[in-house]
Rosetta silent file (secondary structure, phi, psi, omega in degrees, C-alpha in Angstrom):
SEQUENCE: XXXXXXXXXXXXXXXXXXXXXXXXXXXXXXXXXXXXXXXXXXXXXXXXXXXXXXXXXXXXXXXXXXXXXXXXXXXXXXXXXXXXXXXXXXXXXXXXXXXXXXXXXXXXXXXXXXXXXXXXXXXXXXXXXXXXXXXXXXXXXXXXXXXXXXXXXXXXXXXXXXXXXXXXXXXXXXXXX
SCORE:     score description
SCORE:     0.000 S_00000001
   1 L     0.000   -1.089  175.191   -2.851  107.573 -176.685 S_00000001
   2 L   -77.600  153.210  179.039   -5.625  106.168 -174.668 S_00000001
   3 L    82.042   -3.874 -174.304   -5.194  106.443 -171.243 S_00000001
   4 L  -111.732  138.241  166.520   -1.926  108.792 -171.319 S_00000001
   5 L   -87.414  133.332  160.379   -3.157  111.790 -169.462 S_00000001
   6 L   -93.153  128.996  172.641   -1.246  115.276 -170.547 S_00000001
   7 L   -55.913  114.481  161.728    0.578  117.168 -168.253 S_00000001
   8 L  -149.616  100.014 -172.622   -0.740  120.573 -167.832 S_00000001
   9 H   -50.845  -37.514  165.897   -0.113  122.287 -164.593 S_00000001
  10 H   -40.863  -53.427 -168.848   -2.596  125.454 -165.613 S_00000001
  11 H   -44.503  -59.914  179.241   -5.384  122.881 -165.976 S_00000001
  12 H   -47.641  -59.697  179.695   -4.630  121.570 -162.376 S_00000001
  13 H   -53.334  -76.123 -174.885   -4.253  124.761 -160.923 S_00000001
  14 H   -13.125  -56.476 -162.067   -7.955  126.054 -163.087 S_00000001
  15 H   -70.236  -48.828 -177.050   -9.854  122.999 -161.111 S_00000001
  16 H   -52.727  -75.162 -134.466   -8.169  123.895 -157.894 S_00000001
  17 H   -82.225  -40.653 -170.985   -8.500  127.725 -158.499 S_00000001
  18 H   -68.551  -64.450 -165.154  -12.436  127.390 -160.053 S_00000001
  19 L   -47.138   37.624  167.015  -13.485  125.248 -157.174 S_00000001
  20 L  -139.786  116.993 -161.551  -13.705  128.225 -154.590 S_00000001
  21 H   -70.844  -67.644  169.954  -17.253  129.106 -155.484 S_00000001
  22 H     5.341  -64.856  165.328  -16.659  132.954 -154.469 S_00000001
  23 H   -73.569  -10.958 -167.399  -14.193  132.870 -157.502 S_00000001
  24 H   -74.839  -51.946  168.701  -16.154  130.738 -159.686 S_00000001
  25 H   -29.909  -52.024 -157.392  -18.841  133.505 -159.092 S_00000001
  26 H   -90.812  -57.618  177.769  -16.999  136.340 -159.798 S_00000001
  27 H   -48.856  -65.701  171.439  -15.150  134.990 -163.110 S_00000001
  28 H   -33.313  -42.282 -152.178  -18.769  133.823 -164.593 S_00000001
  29 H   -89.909  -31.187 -168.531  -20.107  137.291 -163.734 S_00000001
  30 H   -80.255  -66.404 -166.982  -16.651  139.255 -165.476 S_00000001
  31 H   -42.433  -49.378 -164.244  -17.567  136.425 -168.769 S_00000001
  32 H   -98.011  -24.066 -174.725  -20.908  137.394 -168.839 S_00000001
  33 H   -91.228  -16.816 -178.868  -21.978  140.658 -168.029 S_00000001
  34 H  -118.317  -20.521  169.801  -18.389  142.431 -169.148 S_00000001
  35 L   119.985  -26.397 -171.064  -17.027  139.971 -171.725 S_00000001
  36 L   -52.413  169.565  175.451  -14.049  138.753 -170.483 S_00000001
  37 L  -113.063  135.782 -157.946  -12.542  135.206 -171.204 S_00000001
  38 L   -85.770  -49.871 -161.191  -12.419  133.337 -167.573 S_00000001
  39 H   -69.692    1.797 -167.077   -9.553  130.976 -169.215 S_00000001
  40 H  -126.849   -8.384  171.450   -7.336  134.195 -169.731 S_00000001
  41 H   -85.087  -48.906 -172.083   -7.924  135.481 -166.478 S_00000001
  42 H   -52.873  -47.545  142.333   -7.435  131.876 -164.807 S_00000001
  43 H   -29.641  -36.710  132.090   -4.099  132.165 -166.898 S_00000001
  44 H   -13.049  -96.092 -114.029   -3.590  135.945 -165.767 S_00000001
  45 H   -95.617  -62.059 -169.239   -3.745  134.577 -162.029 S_00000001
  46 H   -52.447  -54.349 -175.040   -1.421  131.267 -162.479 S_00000001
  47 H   -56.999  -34.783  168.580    1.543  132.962 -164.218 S_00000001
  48 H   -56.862   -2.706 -123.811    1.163  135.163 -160.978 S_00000001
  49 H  -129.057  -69.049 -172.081    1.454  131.959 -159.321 S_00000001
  50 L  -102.939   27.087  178.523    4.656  131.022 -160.685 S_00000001
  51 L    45.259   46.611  175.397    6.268  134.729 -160.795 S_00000001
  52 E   -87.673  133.150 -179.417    5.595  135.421 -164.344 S_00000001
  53 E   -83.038  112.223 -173.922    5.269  138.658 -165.725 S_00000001
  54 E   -83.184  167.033 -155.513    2.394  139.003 -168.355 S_00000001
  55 L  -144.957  -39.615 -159.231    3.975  140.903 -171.182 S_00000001
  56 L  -173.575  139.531  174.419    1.287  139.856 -174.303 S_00000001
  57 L  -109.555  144.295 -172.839   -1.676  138.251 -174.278 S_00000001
  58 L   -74.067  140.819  178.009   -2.178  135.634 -177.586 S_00000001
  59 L   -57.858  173.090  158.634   -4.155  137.067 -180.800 S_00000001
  60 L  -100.886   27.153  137.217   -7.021  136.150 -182.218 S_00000001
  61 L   -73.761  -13.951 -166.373   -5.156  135.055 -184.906 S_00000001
  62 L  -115.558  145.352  175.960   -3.161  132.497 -183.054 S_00000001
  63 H   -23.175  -50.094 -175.579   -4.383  129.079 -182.349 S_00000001
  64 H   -73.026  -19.814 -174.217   -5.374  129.978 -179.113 S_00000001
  65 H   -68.196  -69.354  171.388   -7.328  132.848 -180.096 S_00000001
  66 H   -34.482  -77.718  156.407   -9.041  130.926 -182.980 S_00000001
  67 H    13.951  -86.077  153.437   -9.669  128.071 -180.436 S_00000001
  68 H   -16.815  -94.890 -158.522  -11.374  130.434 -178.597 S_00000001
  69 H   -59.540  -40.103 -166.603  -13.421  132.344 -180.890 S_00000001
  70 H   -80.514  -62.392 -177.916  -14.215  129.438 -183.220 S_00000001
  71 H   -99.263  -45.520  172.535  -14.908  126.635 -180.515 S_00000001
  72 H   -58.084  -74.554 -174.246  -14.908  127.412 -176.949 S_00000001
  73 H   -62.334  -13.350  165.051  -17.741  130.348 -177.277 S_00000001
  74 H   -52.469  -61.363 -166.794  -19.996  127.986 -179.712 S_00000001
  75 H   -78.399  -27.684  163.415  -20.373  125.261 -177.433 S_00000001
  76 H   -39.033  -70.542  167.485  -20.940  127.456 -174.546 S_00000001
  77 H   -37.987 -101.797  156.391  -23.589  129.394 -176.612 S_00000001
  78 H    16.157  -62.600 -173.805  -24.929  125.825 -177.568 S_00000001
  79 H   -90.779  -45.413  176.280  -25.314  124.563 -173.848 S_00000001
  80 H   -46.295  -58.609  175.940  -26.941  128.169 -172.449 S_00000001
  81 H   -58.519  -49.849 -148.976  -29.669  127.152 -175.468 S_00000001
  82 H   -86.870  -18.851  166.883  -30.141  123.836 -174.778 S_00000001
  83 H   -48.875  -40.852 -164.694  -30.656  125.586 -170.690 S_00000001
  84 H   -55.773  -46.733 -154.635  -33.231  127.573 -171.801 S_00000001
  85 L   -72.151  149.307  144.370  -35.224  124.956 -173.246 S_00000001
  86 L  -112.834 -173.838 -170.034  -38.086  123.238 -171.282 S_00000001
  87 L  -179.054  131.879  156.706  -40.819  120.592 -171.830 S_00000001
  88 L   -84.525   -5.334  179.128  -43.947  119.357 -169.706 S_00000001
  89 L   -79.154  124.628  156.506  -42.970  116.203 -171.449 S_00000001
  90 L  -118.071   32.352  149.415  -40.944  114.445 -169.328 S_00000001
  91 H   -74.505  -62.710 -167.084  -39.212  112.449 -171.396 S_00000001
  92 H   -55.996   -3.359 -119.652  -38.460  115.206 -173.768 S_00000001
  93 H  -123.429  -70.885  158.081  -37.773  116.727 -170.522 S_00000001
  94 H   -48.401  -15.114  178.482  -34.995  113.864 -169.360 S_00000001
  95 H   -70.705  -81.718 -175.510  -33.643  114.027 -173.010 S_00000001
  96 H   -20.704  -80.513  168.609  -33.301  117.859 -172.576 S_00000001
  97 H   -20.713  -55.149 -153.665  -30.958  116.989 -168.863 S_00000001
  98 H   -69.349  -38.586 -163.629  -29.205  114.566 -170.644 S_00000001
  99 H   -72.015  -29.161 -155.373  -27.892  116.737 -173.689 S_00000001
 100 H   -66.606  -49.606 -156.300  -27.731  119.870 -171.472 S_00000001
 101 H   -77.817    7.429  172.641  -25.018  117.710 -168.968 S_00000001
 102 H  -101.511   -5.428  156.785  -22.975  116.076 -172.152 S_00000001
 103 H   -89.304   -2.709  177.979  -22.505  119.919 -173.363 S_00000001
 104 H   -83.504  -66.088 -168.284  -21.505  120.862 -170.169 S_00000001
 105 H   -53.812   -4.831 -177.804  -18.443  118.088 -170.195 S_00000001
 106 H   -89.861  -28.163 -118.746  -17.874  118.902 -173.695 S_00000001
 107 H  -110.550  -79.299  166.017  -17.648  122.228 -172.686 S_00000001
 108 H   -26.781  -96.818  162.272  -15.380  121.454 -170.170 S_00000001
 109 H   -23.675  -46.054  171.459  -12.984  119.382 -172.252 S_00000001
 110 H   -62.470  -58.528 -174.227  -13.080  122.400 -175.218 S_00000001
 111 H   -45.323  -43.609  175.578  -11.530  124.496 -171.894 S_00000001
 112 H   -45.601  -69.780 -170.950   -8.908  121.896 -171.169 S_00000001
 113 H   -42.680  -41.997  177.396   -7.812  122.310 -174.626 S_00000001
 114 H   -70.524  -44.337 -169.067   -7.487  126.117 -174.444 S_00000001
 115 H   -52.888  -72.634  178.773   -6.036  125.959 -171.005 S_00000001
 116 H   -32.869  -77.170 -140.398   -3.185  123.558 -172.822 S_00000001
 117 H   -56.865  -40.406  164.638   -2.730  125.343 -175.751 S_00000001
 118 H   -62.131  -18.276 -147.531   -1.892  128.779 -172.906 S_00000001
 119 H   -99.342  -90.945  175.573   -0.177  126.420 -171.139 S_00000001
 120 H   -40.728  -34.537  169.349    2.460  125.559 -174.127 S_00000001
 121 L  -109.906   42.967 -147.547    3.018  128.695 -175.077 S_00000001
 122 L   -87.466   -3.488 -171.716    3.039  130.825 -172.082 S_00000001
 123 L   -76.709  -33.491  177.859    6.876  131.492 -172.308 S_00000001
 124 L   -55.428  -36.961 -122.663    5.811  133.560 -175.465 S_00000001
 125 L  -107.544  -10.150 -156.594    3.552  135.415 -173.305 S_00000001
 126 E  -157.973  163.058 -173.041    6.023  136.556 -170.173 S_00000001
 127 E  -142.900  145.735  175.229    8.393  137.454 -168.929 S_00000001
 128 E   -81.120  138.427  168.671   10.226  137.420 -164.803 S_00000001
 129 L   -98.389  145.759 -175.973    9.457  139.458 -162.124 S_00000001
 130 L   -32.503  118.330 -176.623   12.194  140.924 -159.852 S_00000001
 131 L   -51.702  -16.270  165.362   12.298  138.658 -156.888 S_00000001
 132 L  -102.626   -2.002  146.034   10.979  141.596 -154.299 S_00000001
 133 L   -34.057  121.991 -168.931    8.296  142.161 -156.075 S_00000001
 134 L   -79.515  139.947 -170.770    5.468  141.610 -153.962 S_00000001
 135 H   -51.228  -30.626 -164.491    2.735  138.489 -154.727 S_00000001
 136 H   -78.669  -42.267 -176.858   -0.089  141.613 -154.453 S_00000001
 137 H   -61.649  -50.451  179.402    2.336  144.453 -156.747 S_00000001
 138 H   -36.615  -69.606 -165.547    2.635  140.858 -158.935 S_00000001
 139 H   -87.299  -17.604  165.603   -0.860  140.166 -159.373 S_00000001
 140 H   -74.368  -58.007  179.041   -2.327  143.956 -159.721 S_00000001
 141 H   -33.094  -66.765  172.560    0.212  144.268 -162.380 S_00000001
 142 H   -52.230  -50.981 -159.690   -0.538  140.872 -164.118 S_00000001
 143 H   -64.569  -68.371 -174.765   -4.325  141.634 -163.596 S_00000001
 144 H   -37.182  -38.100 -178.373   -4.240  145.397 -164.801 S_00000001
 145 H   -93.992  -24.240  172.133   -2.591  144.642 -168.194 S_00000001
 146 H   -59.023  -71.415  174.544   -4.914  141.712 -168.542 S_00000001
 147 H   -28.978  -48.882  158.364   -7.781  143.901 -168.223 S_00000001
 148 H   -69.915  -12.001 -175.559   -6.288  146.587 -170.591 S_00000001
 149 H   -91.278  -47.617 -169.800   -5.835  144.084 -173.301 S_00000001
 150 L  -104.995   61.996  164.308   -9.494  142.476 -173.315 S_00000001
 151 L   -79.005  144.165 -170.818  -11.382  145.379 -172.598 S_00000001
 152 L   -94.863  151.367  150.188  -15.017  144.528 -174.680 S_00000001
 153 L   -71.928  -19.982 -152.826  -17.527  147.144 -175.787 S_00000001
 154 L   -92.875   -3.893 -172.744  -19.902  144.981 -173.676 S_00000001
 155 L   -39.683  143.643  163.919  -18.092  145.931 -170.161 S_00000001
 156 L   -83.664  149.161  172.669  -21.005  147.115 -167.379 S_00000001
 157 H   -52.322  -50.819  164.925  -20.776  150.221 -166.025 S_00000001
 158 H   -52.014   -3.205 -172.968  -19.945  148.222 -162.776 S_00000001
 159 H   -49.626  -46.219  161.677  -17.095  146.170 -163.912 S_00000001
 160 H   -46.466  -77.132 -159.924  -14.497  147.771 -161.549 S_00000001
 161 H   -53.287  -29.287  166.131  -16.019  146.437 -158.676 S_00000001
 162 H   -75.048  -20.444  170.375  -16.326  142.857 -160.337 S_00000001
 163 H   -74.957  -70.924 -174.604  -12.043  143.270 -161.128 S_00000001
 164 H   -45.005  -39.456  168.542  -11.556  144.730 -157.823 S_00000001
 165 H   -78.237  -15.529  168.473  -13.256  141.552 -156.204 S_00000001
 166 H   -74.369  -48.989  160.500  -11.458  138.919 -158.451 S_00000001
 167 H   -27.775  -78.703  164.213   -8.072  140.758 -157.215 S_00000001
 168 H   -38.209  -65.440 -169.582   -9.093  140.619 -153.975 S_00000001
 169 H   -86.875   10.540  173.388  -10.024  136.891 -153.959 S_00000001
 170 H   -81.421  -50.969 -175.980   -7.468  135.895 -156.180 S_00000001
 171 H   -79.961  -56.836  169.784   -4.747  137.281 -153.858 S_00000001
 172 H   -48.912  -31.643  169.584   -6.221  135.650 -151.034 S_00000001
 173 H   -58.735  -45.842 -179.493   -5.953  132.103 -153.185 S_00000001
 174 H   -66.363  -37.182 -162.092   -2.610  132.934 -153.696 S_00000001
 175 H   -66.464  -51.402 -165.073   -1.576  133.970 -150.270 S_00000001
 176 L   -92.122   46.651  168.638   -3.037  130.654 -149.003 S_00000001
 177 L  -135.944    0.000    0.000   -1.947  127.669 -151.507 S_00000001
């Protein structure tokens, strides 16, 4: 298996879709100050992509959920501590850099894996929308039920205005790709 790559079109689409800092921005800011999971929005936004209807979002009982819960928010947690840390040493200091950027790529890699694991079962997950259905009626729709399913105790009072700007720049991704 070295060297065979896996096909996963979310994943392509994530790096494409992350890489407009505006959204990168806005998704970080929905994870951290409101709760959300960025890989279930970035999913959210793709199926809209391909003119999927979300219907159910996966449990936290299900692989992907576990995934999640178990691995994905650890090493995250994990690399935010090892940010934190400083040293006047600078060797401990150059240590510190090295470990923080091999938890970022690990970090990275645990997303690839969730992104697959949405990726294989997203057919569970959806259903087609009507062909005049509009990409914006599409993606408030997809977005809206996303939103009602992971609403958090931790949401900010301000949280609309962080949805309402992922919508907005979300639709604009779409309109232009």
């Amino acid at each position: 298996m070295e060297g065979v790559k896996a096909v996963n079109p979310l994943w392509e689409f994530a790096l494409d879709y992350y890489a407009n800092q505006d959204i990168a921005q806005c998704l970080l800011a929905l994870q951290d100050r409101d709760g959300y999971q960025v890989n279930v929005l970035i999913f959210t936004i793709w199926l809209t992509s391909k003119g999927l209807k979300l219907q159910k979002l996966p449990t936290k009982e299900q692989q992907v959920g576990r995934w999640h819960r178990d691995i994905s928010v650890n090493i995250r947690a994990l690399r935010q501590s090892v940010k934190r840390e400083s040293s006047d040493n600078e060797a401990l200091a150059l240590v510190l850099a090295s470990c923080y950027r091999k938890l970022l790529s690990a970090e990275l890699a645990v997303e690839e894996v969730e992104l697959m694991l949405l990726y294989q079962q997203h057919l569970q997950y959806t259903d087609v929308f009507e062909e005049h259905v509009t990409i914006a009626a599409r993606l408030n729709d997809n977005l809206s039920y996303c939103w009602q399913q992971l609403k958090t105790t931790q949401v900010a009072s301000d949280h609309k205005l962080r949805e309402l700007q992922l919508l907005q720049l979300s639709l604009n991704y779409l309109q232009n790709t």
